[in-house]
C-alpha positions in Angstrom: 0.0 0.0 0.0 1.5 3.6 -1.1 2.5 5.6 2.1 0.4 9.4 2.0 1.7 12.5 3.6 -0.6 13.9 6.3 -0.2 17.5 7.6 -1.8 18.5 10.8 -2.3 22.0 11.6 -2.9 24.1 14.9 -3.4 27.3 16.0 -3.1 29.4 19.5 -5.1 32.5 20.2 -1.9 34.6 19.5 -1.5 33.3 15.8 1.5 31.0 16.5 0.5 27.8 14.2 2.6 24.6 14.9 2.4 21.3 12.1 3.4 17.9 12.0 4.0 16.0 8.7 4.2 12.1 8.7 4.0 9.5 5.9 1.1 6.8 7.1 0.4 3.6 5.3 -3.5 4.1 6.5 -5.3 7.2 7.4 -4.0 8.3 10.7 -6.3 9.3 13.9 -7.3 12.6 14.4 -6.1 11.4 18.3 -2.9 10.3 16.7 -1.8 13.2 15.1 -3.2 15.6 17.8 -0.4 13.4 19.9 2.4 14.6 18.0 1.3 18.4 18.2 1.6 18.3 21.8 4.6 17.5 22.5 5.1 20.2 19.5 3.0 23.1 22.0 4.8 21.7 25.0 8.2 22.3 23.8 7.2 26.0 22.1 5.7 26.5 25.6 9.3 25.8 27.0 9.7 26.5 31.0 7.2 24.7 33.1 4.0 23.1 31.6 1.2 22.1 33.9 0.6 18.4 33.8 -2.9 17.6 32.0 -6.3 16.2 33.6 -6.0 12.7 34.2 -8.2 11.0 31.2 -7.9 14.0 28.9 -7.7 13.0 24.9 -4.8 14.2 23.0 -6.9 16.9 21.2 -8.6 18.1 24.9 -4.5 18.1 26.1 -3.8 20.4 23.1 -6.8 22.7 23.6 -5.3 22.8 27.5 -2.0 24.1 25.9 -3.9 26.7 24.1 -4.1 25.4 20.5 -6.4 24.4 18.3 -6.7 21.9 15.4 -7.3 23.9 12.1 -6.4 21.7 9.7 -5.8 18.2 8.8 -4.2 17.3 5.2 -3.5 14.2 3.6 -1.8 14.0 0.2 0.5 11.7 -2.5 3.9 12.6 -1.2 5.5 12.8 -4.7 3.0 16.0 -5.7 
């Protein structure tokens, strides 16, 4: 099975957007990519980052660090 490129996309309430781009043989969880854009937020947060509510998704754990999902992309990797 060809591999596709997805692209998520988020956004904090100052404008600062963070992505993550990954080839997946299958279409990727929203939950799965949202896990790779926090630890994205947490390191642009740098310093001391609160530890999240116990039982929090990885999309509620990126709205706690201020962000947003605005976009999620999938694409052939050789266009």
């Amino acid at each position: 099975m060809p591999k596709r490129l997805w692209t998520i996309t988020a956004e904090n309430d100052e404008g600062t957007e963070i992505y993550l781009s990954d080839l997946f043989e299958t279409e990727p969880s929203r939950s799965a990519l949202a896990r790779g854009l926090c630890t994205l937020a947490m390191e642009k947060a740098g310093g001391s980052i609160p530890d999240g509510r116990e039982g929090a998704t990885a999309e509620e754990r990126l709205a706690e660090l201020g962000y947003t999902i605005t976009a999620i992309t999938g694409k052939d990797p050789t266009r």
